[in-house]
Structures are given as C-alpha cells and as structure tokens.
C-alpha positions as a Markdown table, in Angstrom:
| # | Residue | x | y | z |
|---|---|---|---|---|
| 1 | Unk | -74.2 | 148.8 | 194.7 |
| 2 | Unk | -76.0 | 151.6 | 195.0 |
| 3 | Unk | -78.6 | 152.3 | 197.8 |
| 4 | Unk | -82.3 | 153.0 | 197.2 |
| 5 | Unk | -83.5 | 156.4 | 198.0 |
| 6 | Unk | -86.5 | 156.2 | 200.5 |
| 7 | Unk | -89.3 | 158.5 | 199.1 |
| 8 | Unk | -91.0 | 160.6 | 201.7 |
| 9 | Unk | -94.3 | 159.7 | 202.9 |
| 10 | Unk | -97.4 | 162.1 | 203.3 |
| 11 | Unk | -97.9 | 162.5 | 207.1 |
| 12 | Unk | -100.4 | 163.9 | 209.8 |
| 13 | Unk | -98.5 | 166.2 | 212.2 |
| 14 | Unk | -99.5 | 167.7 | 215.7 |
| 15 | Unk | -97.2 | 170.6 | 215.9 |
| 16 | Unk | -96.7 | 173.9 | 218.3 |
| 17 | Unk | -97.7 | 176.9 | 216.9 |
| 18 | Unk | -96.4 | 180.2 | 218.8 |
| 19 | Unk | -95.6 | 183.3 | 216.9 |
| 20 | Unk | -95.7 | 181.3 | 213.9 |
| 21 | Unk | -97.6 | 178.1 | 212.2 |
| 22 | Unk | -95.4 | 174.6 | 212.3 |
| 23 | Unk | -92.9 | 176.4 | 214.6 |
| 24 | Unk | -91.9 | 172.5 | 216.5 |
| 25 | Unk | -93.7 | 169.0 | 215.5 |
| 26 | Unk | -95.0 | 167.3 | 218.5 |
| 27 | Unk | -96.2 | 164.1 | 217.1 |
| 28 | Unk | -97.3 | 162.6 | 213.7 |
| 29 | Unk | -99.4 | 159.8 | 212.3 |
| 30 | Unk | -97.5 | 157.3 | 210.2 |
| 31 | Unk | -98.5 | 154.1 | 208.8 |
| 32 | Unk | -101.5 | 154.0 | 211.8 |
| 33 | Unk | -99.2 | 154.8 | 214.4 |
| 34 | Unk | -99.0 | 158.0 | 216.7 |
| 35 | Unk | -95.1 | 158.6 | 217.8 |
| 36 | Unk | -94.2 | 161.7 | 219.9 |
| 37 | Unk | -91.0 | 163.6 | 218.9 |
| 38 | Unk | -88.7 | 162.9 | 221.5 |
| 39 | Unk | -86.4 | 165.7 | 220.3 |
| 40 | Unk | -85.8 | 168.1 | 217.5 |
| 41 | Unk | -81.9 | 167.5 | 216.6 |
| 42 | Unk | -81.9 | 169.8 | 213.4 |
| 43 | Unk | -84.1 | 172.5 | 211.9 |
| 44 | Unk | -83.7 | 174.1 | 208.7 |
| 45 | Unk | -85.1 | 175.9 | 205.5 |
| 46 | Unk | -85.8 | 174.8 | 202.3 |
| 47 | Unk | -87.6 | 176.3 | 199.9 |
| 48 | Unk | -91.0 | 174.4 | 200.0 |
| 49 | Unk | -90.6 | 175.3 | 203.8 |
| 50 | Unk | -89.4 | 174.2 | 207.5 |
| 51 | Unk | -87.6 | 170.9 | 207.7 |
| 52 | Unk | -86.8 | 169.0 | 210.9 |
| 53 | Unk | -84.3 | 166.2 | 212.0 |
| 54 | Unk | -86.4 | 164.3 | 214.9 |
| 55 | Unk | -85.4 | 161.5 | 217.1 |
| 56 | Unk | -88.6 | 159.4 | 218.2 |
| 57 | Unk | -88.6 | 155.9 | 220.3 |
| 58 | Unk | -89.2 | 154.5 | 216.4 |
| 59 | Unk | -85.4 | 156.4 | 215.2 |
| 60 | Unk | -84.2 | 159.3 | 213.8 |
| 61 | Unk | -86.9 | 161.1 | 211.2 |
| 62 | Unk | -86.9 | 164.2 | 208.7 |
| 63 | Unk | -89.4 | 165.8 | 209.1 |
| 64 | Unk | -90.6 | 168.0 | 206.4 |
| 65 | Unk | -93.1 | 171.1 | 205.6 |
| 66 | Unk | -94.9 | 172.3 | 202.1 |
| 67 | Unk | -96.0 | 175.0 | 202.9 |
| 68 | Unk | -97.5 | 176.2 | 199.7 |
| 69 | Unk | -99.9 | 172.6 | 199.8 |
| 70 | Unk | -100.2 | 172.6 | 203.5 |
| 71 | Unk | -98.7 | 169.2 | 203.4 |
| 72 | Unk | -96.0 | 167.4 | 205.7 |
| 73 | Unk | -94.2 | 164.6 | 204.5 |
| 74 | Unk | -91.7 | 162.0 | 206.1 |
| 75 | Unk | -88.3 | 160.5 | 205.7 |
| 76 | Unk | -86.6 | 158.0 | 207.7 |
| 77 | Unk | -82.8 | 159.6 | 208.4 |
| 78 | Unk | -79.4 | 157.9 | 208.3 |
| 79 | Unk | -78.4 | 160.2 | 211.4 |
C-alpha cells in the first residue's frame, strides 16, 4: 500500500530577518493556530528558496520558502 503524499499548505510566517530576509522562522499561522518553532533541526536550499526542518509542541514541520511569490508553505515531516 502505498502512502499518500501530504501536500503543503500555504502558511503565515513570523520569521527573523538579520543580514538577510527569512533568515530563521519564529512562528507561523496554520489552520487558526499560532505555534512557535521550538527549534530549527535542518536548513537547506532548494531552488524556489530556504527550507526548514522545525520541531514545534504540535511535531516535527518543513518549513518552506518561495521566494520568487513571496509565499511560505507547510509540510508535516516524518522526522
């Protein structure tokens, strides 16, 4: 049986912005909820833009970036 792939979901993201934009989420908005990021476990390129492996009190999260629409969107993660 194979398992369904979870699509990612458009998000709302608080994030720290030093010497660059979307440098380290903070928190995000998702399905009316506010959750903090506990702690970045992963980050990573891809070619749309910064991607993040969060843990949060709700579970583990990818976290990720478009940068040419400005958009975040997010996964849950098996890890």
């Amino acid at each position: 049986m194979q398992e369904k792939e979870i699509q990612p979901e458009e998000v709302q993201v608080r994030c720290y912005s030093g010497r660059r934009y979307a440098e380290r989420p903070l928190s995000f908005s998702w399905r009316g909820q506010d959750i903090a990021v506990q702690e970045v476990l992963a980050w990573w390129r891809e070619p749309a833009g910064p991607a993040f492996r969060l843990r949060t009190e709700m579970g583990t999260f990818v976290l990720l970036y478009e940068e040419s629409s400005d958009r975040w969107w997010l996964r849950p993660s098996k890890a």
